[in-house]
C-alpha positions in Angstrom: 35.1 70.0 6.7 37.4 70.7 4.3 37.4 72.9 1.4 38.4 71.8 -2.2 38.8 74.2 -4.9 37.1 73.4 -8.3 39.2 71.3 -9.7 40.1 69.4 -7.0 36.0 68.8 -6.8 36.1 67.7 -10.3 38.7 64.7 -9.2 37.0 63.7 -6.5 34.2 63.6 -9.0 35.9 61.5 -11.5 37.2 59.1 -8.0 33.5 58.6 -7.7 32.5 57.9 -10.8 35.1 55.0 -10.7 33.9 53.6 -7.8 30.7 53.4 -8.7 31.0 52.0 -12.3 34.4 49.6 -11.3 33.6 49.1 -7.6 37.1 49.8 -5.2 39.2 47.4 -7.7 38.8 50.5 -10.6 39.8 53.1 -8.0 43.8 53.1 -8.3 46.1 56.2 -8.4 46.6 56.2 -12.3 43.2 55.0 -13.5 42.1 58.1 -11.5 45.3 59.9 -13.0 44.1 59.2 -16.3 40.1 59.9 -16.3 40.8 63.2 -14.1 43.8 64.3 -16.5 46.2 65.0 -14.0 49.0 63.5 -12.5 49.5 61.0 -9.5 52.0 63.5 -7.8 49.2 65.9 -7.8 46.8 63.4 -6.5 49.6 62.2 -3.7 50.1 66.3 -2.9 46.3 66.7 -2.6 44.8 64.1 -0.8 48.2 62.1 0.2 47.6 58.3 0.2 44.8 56.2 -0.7 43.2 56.5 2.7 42.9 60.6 2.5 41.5 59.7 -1.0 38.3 57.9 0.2 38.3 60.4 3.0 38.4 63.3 0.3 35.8 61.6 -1.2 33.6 61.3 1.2 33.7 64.7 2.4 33.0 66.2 -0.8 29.8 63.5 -1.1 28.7 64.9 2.3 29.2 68.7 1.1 26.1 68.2 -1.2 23.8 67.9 1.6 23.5 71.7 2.5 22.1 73.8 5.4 22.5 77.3 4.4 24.7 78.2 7.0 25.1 82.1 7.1 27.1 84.0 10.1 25.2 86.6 11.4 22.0 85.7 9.6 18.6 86.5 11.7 16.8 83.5 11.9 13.4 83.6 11.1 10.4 80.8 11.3 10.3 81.0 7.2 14.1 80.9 7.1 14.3 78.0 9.9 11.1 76.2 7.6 13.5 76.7 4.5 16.9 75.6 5.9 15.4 72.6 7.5 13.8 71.5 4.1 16.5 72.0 1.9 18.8 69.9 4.4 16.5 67.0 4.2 15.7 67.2 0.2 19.3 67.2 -0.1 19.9 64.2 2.1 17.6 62.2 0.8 18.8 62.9 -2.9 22.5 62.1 -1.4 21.3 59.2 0.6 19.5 57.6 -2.9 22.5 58.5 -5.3 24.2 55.9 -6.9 27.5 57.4 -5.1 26.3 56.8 -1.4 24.5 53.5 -1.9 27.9 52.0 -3.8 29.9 53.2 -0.4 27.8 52.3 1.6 27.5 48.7 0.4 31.3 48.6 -0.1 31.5 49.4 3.4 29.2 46.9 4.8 31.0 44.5 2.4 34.0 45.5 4.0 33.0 45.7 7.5 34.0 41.8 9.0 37.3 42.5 6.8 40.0 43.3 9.3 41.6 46.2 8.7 39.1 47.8 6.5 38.8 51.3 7.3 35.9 52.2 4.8 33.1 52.5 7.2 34.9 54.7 9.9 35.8 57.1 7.3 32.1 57.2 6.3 30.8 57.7 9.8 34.0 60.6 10.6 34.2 62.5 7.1 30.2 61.2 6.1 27.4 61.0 8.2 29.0 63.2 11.6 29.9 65.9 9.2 26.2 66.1 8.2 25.3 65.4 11.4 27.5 68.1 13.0 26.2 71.5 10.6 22.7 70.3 11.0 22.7 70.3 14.3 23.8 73.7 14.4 21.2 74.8 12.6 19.0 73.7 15.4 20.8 75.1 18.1 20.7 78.0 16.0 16.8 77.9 16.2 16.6 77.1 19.9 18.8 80.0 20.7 16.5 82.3 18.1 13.5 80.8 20.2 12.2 78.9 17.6 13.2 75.4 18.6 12.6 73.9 22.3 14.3 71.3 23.1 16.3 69.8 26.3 18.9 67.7 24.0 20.0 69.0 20.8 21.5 65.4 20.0 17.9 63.6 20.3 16.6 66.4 18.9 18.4 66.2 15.6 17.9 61.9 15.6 14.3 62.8 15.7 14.8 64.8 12.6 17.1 62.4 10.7 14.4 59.4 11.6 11.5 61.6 10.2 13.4 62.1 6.9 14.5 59.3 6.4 13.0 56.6 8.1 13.7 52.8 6.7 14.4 54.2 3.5 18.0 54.3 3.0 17.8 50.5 4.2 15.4 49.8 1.4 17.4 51.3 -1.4 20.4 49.8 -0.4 18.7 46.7 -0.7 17.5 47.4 -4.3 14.3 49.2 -4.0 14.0 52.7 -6.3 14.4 56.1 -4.0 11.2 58.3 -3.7 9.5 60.1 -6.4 8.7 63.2 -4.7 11.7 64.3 -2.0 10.3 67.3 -1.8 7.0 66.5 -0.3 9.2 63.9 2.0 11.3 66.7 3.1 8.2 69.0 4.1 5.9 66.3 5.7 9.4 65.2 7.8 10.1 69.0 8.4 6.5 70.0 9.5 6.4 67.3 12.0 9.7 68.0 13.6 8.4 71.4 14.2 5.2 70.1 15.5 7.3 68.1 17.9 9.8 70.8 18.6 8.8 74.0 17.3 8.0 76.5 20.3 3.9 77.5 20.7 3.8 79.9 17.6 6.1 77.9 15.5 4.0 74.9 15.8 0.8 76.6 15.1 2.1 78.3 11.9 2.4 74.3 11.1 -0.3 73.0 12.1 -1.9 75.6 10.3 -0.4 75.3 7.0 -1.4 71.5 7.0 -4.6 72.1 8.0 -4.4 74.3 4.8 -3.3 72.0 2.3 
């Protein structure tokens, strides 16, 4: 995924904010020019043509939903617990945002329109970069021996399901996102471990339910 420096962030910021209060008609080169302060040769040098824009944007969109990725870092079954949990409040704060839900129903707008490239770029600089640093965070804890699973890839869908369920599908259809994310994310977390946390991992669980 790409890195953008700050203020780079702060235009892709402003593209959003666009997008979501004009729709894609409000998103041109000097509308953004002009609410970012900058000029359209520096947007043209930094993300190139309108294209790289929307995948600029995405990316930076998909950069909120974190996994604490450290090199090096001992993984622990508190630190596992944590990482997982912070990836799935943060997704499901993404997911609800007004940002994601006007993309997303832009691109399924778009997606009979031919030539309309709106949905691949969500799926390539979106959903797969998610997809792609949360799964190693799970192969991370099956090669710590806190995970067990034979297929890292059903493993993950099982823990993207548990988050979020039918519930991006409902918001995008109008209904309000959850009160409580946090107690979404845990519940979702403690039964993925359940299902694929190794003996002493899924105990600890259990346990701390049984608590509560």
């Amino acid at each position: 995924m790409p890195e953008f420096s700050p203020r780079q962030n702060a235009v892709l910021e402003q593209a959003l904010r666009l997008l979501v209060e004009g729709g894609e008609k409000a998103l041109t080169t000097s509308g953004l020019a002009r609410a970012a302060n900058c000029s359209k040769e520096s947007l043209y040098k930094w993300f190139g043509d309108r294209e790289g824009l929307l995948a600029a944007m995405i990316a930076h969109q998909a950069s909120k939903v974190r996994t604490f990725e450290r090199s090096g870092e001992r993984l622990t079954d508190d630190l596992l617990r944590d990482h997982l949990e912070l990836f799935a409040r943060d997704l499901l704060v993404v997911l609800a945002g007004d940002v994601s839900l006007a993309l997303n129903r832009l691109a399924i707008g778009q997606a009979t329109r031919e030539g309309s490239k709106l949905g691949k770029l969500l799926l390539e600089h979106g959903r797969r970069q998610i997809d792609r640093r949360a799964m190693a965070l799970i192969d991370q804890g099956k090669r710590a021996g806190l995970l067990r699973f034979d297929n890292a890839d059903a493993a993950y869908h099982t823990l993207y399901g548990l988050i979020v369920s039918d519930l991006h599908v409902r918001m995008l259809l109008g209904e309000p996102g959850l009160k409580d994310n946090a107690r979404q994310a845990e519940r979702a977390v403690g039964s993925f471990l359940t299902l694929h946390g190794t003996q002493k991992q899924s105990a600890d669980v259990l346990g701390v339910s049984a608590g509560r």
